[in-house]
KESEMAR-618055 format. One record per atom (N, C-alpha, C): x, y, z; residue in one letter. Coordinates in steps of 0.001 Angstrom, whole numbers, plus 500000, padded with zeros to 6 digits. Each point is the difference from the previous one (the first is absolute). Layout:
% KESEMAR-618055
XYZA/...
% end
This chain:
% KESEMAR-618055
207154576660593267X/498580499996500336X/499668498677500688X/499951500084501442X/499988498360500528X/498475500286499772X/499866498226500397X/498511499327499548X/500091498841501299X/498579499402499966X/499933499474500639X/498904499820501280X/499321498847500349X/498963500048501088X/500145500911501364X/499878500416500515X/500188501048501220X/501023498665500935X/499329498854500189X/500887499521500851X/501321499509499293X/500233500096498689X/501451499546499411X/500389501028499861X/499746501431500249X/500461501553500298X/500453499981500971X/499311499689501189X/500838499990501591X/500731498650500526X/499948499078499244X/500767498663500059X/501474500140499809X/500613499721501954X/501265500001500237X/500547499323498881X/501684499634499962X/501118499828498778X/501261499411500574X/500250499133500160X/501922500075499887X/500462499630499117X/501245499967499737X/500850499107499582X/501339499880499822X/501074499478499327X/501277499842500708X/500478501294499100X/501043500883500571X/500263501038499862X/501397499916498436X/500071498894499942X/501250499494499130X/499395499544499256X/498731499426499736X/499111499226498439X/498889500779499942X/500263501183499830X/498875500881499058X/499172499299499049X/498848499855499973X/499014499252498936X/498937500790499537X/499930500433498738X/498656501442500062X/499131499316499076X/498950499348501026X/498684499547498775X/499446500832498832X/500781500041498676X/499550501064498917X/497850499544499909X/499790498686500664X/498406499932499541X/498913500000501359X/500605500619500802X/499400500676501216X/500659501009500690X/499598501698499001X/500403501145500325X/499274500316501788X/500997499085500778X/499287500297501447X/500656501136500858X/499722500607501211X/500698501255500098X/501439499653500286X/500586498400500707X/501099499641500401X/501122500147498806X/499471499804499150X/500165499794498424X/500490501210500072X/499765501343500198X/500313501133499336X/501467500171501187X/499184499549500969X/501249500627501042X/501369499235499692X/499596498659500128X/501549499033499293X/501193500618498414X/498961500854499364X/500121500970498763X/501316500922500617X/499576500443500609X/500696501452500812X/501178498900500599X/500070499281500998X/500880499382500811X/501297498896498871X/499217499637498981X/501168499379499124X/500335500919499603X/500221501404499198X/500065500840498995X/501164500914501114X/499986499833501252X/501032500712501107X/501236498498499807X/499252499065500473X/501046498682499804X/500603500025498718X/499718499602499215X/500667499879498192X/500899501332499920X/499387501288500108X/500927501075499529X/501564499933501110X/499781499810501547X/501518499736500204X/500400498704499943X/499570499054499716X/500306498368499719X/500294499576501196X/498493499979501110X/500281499731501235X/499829498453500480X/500467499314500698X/499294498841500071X/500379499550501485X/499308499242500682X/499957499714501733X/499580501131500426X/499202500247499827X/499185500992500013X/498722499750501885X/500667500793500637X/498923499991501801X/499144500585498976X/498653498609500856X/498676500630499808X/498984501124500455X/499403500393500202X/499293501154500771X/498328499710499842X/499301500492501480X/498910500148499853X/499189501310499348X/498979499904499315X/499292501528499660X/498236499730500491X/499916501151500115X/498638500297500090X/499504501250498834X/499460499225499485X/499097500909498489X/499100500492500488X/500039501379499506X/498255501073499969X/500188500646499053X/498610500647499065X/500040500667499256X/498647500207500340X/499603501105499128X/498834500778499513X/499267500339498534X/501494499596499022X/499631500429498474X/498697499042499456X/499073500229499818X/499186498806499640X/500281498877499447X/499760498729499948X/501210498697498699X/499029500489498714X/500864499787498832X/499558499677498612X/499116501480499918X/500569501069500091X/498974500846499560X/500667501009499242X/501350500038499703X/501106500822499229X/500319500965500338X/499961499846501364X/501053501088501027X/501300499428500118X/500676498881499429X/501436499477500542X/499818499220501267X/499591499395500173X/499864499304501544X/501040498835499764X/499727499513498824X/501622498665499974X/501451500611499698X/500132501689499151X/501277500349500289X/499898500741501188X/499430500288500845X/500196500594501441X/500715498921500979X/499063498518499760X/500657499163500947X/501009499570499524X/500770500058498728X/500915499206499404X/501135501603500413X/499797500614499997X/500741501437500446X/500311499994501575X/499086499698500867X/499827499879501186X/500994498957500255X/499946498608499079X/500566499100500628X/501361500038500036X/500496500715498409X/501475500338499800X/500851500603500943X/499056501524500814X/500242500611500579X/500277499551501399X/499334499488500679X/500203499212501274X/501224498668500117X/499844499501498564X/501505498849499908X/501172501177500092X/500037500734499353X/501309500608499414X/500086500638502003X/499214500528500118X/500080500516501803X/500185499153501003X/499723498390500105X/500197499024500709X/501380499733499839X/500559500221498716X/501142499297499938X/501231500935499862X/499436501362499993X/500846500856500630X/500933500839499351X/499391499400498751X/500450500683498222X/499680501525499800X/500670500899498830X/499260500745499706X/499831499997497821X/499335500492499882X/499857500417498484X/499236501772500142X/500140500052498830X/499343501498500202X/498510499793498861X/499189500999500635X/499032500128499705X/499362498953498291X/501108500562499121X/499475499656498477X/500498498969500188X/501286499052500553X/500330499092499684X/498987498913500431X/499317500598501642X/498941498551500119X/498969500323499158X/499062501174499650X/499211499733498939X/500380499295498545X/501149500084499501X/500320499065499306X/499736498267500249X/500688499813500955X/500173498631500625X/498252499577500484X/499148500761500423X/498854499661499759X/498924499772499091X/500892500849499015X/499189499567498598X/500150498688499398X/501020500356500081X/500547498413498874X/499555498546501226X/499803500557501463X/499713498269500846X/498509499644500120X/499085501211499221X/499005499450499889X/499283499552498873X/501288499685499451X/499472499198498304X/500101498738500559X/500411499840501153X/500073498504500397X/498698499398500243X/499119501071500308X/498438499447500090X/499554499715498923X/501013499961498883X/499370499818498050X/498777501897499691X/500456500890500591X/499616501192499318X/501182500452499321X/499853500288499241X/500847500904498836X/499715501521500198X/500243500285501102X/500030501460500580X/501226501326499503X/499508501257500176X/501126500581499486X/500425500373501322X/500296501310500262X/500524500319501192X/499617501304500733X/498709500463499557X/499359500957500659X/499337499749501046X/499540499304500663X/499178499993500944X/501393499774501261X/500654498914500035X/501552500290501212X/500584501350499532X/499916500503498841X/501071501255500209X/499062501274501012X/498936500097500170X/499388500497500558X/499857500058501664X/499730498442499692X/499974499867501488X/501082500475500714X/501404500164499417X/501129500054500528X/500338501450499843X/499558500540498795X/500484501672499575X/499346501021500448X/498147499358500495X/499666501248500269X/499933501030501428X/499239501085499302X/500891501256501528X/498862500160499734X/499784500734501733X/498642500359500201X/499729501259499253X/498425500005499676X/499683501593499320X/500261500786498633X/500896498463499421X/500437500358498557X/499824498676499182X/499568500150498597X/499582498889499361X/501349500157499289X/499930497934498949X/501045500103499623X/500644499711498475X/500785500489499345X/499819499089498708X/501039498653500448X/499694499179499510X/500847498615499566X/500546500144498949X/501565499998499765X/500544499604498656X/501155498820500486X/500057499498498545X/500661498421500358X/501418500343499070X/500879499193500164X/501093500031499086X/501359500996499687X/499968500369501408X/499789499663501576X/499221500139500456X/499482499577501671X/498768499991500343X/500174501887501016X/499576501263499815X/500105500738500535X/497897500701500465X/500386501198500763X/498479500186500113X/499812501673500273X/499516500238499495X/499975501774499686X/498611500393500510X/500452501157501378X/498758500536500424X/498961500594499054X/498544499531500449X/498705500572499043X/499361500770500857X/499911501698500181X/499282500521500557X/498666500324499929X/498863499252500849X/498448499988499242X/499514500698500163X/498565500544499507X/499028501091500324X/499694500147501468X/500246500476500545X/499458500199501590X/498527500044499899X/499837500337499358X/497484500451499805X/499483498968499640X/500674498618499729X/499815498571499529X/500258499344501343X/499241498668499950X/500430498936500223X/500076498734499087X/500247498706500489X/500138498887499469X/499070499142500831X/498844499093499382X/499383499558500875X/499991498628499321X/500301499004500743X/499823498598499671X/498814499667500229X/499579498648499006X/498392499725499877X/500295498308499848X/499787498805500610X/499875498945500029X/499161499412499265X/500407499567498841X/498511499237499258X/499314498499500712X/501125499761500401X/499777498985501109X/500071498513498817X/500233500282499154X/500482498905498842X/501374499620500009X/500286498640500495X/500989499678500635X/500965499293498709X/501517500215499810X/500514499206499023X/501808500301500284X/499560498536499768X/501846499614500645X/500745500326498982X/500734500646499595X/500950499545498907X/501009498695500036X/500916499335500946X/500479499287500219X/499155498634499393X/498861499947500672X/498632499100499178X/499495499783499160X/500057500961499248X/499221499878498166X/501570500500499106X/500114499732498629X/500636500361499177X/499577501159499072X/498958500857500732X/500031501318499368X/501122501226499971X/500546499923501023X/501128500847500186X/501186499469499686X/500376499050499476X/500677499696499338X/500133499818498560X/498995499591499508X/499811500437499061X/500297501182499034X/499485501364500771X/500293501009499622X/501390500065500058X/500831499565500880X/501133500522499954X/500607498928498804X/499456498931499608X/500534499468498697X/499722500588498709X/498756500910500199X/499657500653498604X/501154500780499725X/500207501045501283X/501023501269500114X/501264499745499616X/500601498891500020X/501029499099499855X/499939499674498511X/498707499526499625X/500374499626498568X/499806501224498699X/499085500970500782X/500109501355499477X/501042500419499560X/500691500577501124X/501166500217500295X/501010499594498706X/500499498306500508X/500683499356498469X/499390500281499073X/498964500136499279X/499177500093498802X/500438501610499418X/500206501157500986X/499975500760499816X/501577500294499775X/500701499337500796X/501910500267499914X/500141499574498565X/499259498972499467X/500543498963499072X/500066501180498616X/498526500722500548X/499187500982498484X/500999500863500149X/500696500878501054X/500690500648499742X/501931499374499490X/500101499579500109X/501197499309499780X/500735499384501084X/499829499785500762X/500612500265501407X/500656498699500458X/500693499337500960X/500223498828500399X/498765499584500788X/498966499047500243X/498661499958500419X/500231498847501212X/501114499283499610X/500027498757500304X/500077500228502041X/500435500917500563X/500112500037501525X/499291501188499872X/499207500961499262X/498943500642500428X/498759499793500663X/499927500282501520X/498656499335500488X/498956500688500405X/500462501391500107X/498756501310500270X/500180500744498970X/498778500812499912X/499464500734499019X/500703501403500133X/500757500930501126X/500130500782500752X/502003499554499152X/500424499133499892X/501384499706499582X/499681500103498312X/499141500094499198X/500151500097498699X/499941501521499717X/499330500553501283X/499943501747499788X/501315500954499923X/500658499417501290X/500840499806500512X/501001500210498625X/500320498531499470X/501218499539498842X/499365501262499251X/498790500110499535X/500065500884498399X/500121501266500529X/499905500442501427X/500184501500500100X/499449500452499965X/498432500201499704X/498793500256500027X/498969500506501088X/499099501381499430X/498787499932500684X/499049499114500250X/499546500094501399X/498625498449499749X/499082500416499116X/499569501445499713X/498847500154498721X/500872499667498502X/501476500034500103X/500540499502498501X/499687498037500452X/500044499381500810X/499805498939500218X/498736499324499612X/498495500500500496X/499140500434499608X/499492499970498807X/501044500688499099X/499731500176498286X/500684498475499233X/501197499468500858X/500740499288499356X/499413498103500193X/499145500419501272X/498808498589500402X/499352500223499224X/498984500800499576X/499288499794498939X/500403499917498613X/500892500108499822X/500642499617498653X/500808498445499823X/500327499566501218X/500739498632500330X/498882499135500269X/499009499914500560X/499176499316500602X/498635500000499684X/498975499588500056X/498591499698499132X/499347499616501569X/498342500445499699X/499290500050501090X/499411498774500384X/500332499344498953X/499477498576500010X/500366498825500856X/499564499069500695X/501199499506500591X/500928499073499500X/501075499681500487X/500864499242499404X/499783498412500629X/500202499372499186X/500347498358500458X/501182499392499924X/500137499629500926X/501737499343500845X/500994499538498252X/499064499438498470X/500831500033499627X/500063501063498662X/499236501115500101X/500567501253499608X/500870500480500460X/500034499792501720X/501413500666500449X/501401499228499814X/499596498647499525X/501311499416499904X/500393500560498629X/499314500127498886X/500275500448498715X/500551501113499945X/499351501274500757X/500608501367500567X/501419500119500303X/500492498767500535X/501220499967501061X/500970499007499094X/499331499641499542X/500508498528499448X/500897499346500817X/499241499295500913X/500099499315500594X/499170498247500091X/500105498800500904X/499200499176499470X/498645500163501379X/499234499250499957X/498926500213501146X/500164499602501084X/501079498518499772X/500931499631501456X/500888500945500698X/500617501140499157X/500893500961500544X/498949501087500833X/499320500039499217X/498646501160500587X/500039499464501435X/499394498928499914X/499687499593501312X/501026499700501182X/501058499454499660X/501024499680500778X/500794501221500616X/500395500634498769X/500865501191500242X/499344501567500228X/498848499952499646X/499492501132500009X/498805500359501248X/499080498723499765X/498636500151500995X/499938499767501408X/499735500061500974X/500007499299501273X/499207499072500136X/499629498962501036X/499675498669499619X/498654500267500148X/499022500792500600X/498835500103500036X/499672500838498905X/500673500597498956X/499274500468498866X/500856499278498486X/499892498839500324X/500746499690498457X/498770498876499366X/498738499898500742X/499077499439499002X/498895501418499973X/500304501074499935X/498851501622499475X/500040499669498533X/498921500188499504X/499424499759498301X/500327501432499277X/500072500860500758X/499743501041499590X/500945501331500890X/500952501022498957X/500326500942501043X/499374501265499487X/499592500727500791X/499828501421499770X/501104501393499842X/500845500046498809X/501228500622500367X/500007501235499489X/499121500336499728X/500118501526499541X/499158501100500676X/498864499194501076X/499022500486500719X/501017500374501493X/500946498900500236X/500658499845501221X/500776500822499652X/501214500826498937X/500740500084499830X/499825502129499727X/498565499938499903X/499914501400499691X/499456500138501203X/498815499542500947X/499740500019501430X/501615500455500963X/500718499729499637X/501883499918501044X/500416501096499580X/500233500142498595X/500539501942499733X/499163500628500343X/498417499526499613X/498896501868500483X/500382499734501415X/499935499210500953X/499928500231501362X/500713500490500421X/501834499270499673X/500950501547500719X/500146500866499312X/499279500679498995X/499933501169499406X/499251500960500904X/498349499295500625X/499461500100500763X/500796500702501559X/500961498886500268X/500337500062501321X/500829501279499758X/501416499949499413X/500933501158499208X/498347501767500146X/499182499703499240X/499050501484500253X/499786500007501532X/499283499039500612X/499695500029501055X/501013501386501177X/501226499235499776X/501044500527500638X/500159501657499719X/499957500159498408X/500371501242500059X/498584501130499926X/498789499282499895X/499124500866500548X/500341500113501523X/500103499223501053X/500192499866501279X/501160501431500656X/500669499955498861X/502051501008499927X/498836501290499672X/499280500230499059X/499513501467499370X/499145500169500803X/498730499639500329X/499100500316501072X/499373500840499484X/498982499502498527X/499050501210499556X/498970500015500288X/498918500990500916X/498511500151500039X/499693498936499821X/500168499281499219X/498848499065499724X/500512498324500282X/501253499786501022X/500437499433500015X/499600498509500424X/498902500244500927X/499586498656500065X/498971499768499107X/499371500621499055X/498992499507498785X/501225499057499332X/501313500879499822X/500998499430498679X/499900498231500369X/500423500347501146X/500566498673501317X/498982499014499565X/499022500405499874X/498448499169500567X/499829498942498170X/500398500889499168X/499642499939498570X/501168498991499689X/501172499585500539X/500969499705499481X/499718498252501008X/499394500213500991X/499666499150501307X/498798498836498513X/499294500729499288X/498656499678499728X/500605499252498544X/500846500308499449X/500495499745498887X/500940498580500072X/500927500259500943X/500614498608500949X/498818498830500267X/498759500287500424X/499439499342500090X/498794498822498836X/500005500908499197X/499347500006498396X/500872499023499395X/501551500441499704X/501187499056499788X/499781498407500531X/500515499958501243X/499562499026501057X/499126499215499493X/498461500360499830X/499338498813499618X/499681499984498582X/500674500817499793X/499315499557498044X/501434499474499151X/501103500597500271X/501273499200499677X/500816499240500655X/500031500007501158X/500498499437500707X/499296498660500857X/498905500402499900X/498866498804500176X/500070499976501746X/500237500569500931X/500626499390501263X/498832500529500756X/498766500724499657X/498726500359500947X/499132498654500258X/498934500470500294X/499004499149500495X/498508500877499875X/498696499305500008X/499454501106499649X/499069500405501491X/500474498861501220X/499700501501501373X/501193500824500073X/501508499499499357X/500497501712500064X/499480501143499461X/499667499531498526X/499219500368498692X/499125501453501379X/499085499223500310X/498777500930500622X/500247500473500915X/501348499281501219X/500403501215501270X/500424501184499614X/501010500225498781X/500556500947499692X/499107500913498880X/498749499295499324X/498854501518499865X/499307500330500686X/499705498979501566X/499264500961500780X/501257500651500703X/501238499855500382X/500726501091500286X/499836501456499504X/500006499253498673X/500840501741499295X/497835500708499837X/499126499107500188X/498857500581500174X/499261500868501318X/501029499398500732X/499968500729501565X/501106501473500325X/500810499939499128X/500965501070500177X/501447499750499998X/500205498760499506X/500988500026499538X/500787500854498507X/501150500571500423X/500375500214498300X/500632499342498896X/500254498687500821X/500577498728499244X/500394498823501028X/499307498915499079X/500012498987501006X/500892498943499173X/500436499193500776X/500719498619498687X/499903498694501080X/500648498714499709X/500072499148500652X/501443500000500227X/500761499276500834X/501173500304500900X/500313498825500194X/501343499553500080X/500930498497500612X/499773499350497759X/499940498730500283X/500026498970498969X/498831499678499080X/498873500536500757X/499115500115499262X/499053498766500190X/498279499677499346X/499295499225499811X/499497499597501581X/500038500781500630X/498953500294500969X/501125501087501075X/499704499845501597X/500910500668500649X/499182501834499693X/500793500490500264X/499898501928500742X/500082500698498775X/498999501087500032X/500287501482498928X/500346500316501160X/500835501310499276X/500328501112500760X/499700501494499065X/499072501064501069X/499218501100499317X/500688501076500252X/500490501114499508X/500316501351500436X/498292500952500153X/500330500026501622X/499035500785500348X/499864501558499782X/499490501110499696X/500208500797501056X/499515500354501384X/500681500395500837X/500120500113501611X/498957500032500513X/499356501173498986X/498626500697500945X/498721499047499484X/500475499021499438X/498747499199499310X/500625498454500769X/500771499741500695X/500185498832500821X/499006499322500363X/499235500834501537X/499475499796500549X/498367498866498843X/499355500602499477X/498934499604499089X/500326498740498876X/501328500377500193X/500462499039498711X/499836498891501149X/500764499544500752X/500249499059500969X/498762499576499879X/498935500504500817X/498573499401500135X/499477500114498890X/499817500521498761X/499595499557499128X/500358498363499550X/501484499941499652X/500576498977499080X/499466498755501012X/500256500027501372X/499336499112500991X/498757499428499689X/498936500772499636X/498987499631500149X/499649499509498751X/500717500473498803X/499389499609498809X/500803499008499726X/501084499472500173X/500762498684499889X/499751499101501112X/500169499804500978X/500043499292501210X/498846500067500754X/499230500510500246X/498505499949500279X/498932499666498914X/500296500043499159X/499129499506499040X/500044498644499238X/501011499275500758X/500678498598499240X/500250499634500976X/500308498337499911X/500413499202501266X/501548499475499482X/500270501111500399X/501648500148500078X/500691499308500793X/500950499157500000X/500840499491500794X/500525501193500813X/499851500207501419X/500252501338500956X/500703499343501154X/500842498631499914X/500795499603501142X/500990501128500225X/500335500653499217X/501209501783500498X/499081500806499633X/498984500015500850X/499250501102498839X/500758501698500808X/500264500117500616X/500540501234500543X/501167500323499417X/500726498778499283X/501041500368498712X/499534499976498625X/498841500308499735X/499141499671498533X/500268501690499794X/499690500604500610X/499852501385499231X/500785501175501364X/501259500727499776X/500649500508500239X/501063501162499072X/499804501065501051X/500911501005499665X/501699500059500054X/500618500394499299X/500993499254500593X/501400501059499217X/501441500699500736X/501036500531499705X/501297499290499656X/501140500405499491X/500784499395499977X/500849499866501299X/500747498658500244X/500098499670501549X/501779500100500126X/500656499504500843X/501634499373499799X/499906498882499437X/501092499348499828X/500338498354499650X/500181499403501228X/500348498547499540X/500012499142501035X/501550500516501062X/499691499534501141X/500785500222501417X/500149499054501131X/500805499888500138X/500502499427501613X/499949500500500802X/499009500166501097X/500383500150501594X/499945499191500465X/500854500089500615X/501110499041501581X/499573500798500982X/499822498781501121X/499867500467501355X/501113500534500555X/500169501015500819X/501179500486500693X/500252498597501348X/
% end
């Protein structure tokens, strides 16, 4: 999510192609692209490295949780690995883009590059990790998907909210390996303890609320949990922007992650059955994701809060917020024949009625299909 004054947005960049330097405390857009261009360098251990000129354009709005910093950090991978004449296949650079944009200090997983790279036009997709593969989602044709800009701007790279969470999930996670018996000590997602016990996410579900308390925890309950000391917590366990949090939320974060891909898992196979009522199901499961989101997961805002009830008050059948959360885009399942009204409705009652930041305003509120992934054309 780049940030930044309009003129430190379009503010040219060099630098030497052999001393990569990525300011982790100015997420600037050069920043993301240097992301992509070391993460091609490091994986073949390149060095004397010819420099190259680029010219950047985009369109994704910055900071609004469409991916605009893994697009350019995807973009950038993609154009090194093509300059220099390499190949990888598809999953391997979404891999290699995940992991080079922790260099901006996000603690990212790897959905937003696997996308950029996996998807096909006209078909949505699931993400599964461990390996990273992607399984066609065939959607309602009588639906759309309409993005809605709250116009509430938030970097993740910039604040330690999104990291955070991913330290709760992390200490969940251990808290939860430990209750079951498990080795905890290199457990770092919540999705690997399901995993080890073999388990449904609704048996997961039953076994968080029996491991974990709604209350929150303090850094040295969890050392007692783990038995561990509070220097280990921090050293070995936390990342450096969340090892002074007073407080974790681990049972709110930890049941928010199973209902959701339980969520996603229905999503899919309502999508496979295709019953009558398929985009209400869609819409209800859209609305529930979103409920999650800000009441356990904490990651709304409250103009998402209100874009997404005047959505679903205009004709939407489920609206949620979309990308990282705490400001940035809902996204609504329309139906078709109710587009048109919805559009000018949601327009007028969000964005005409407030003095909305509207520098993209022609990207604030859009309809929108599933597209290809990223591509190279070369001039003949």
């Amino acid at each position: 999510m780049i940030q930044g004054t309009r003129e430190e947005l379009l503010r040219d960049f060099s630098t030497s192609s052999n001393n990569i330097q990525i300011d982790k405390t100015k997420p600037l857009w050069h920043n993301y692209f240097l992301c992509g261009f070391k993460g091609i360098q490091e994986h073949f251990g390149l060095s004397n490295l010819t420099g190259m000129n680029c010219l950047v354009d985009g369109n994704i709005p910055p900071s609004s949780g469409l991916s605009s910093s893994s697009a350019l950090v995807c973009c950038a991978g993609l154009v090194t690995l093509t300059v220099l004449g390499m190949n990888l296949s598809k999953v391997e650079l979404a891999e290699i883009c995940a992991k080079s944009e922790r260099y901006i200090g996000t603690e990212g997983g790897g959905m937003d590059q696997s996308i950029s790279f996996l998807a096909e036009e006209g078909t949505a997709k699931l993400i599964e990790f461990s390996p990273l593969r992607a399984t066609d989602v065939k959607l309602p044709s009588e639906a759309v998907f309409v993005i809605a800009n709250s116009c509430v701007e938030m970097n993740k790279a910039a604040t330690s909210h999104f990291n955070i969470r991913v330290m709760e999930c992390r200490l969940a996670a251990k808290l939860l390996a430990k209750y079951r018996g498990l080795q905890w000590g290199k457990v770092l997602r919540l999705e690997e303890v399901q995993t080890k016990l073999g388990v449904s996410l609704e048996e997961m579900l039953w076994i968080t609320e029996d491991a974990l308390h709604p209350e929150p925890y303090s850094p040295e309950e969890v050392c007692r949990c783990l038995g561990i000391s509070l220097q280990e917590l921090r050293t070995q366990i936390l990342s450096p922007n969340t090892q002074d949090v007073p407080i974790f939320k681990l049972y709110q974060r930890a049941k928010h992650v199973y209902s959701e891909a339980a969520r996603v898992l229905q999503f899919k196979k309502i999508c496979e059955e295709a019953p009558d009522d398929t985009v209400q199901l869609l819409g209800e499961l859209m609305n529930q994701s979103h409920a999650s989101c800000r009441d356990m997961y904490e990651c709304s805002c409250p103009e998402l809060d209100q874009l997404v009830d005047i959505c679903r008050k205009f004709g939407a059948e489920g609206s949620r917020l979309t990308g990282a959360g705490w400001g940035g885009c809902t996204v609504s399942l329309v139906p078709a024949d109710k587009l048109t009204s919805f559009l000018a409705n949601v327009h007028q009652a969000y964005y005409q009625r407030s003095d909305r930041n509207l520098t993209f305003e022609k990207q604030s509120l859009f309809a929108t299909k599933p597209g290809g992934g990223a591509l190279v054309f070369l001039e003949a």
